[in-house]
C-alpha positions as CSV (number, residue, x, y, z in Angstrom):
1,X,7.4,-20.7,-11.2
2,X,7.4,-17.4,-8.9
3,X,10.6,-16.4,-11.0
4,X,8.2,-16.2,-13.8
5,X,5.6,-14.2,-12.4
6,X,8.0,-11.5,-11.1
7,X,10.2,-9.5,-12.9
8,X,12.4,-7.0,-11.4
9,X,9.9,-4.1,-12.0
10,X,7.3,-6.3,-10.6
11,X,9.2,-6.8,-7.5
12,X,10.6,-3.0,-7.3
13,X,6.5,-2.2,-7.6
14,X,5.3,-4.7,-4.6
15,X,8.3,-3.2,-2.6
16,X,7.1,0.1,-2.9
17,X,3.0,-0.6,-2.2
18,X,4.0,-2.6,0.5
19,X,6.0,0.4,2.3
20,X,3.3,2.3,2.0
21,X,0.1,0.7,2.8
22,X,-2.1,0.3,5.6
23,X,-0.3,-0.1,8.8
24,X,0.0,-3.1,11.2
25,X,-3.4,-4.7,12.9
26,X,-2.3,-2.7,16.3
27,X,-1.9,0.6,14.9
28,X,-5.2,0.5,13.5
29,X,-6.7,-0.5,16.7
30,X,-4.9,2.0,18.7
31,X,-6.1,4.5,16.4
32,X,-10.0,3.5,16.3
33,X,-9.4,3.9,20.3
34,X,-7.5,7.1,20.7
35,X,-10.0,9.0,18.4
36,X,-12.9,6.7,19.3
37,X,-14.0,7.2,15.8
38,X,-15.0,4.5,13.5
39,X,-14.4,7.4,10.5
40,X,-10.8,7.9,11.3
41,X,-10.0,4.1,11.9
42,X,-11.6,3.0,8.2
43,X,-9.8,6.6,6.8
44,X,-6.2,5.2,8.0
45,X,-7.1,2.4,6.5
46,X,-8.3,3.1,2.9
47,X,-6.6,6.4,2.4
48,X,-2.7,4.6,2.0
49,X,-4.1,1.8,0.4
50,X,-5.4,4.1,-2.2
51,X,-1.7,6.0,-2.5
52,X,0.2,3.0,-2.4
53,X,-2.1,1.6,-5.1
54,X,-1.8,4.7,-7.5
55,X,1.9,5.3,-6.7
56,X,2.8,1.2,-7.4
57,X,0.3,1.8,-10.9
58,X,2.7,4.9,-11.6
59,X,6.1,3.9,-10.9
60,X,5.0,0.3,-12.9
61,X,3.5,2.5,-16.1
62,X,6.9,5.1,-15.6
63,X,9.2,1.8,-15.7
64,X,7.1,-0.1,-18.8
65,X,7.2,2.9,-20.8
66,X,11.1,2.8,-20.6
């Protein structure tokens, strides 16, 4: 059944948004208390989501294409 669902550019895809999104729980906490800024913790947060997200979209288009 998940051998349906994922193909190899599918996989290749969740590979790369997953090596660039947000980082772990800890980071994110260590970062709202070094710059005791609620801005910079949310920032860290949305910011790689939003690159992984386009970069997976683009590398998935790039690969259907061909």
């Amino acid at each position: 059944m998940v051998m349906a669902a994922f193909t190899s550019v599918t996989a290749f895809t969740f590979v790369i948004f997953i090596s660039l999104y947000t980082p772990c729980i800890a980071t994110i906490g260590t970062i709202r208390a070094e710059t005791n800024s609620r801005k910079w913790m949310l920032f860290s947060i949305i910011y790689p989501f939003v690159v992984a997200y386009g970069v997976a979209m683009l590398i998935k288009s790039t690969f259907l294409i061909f």
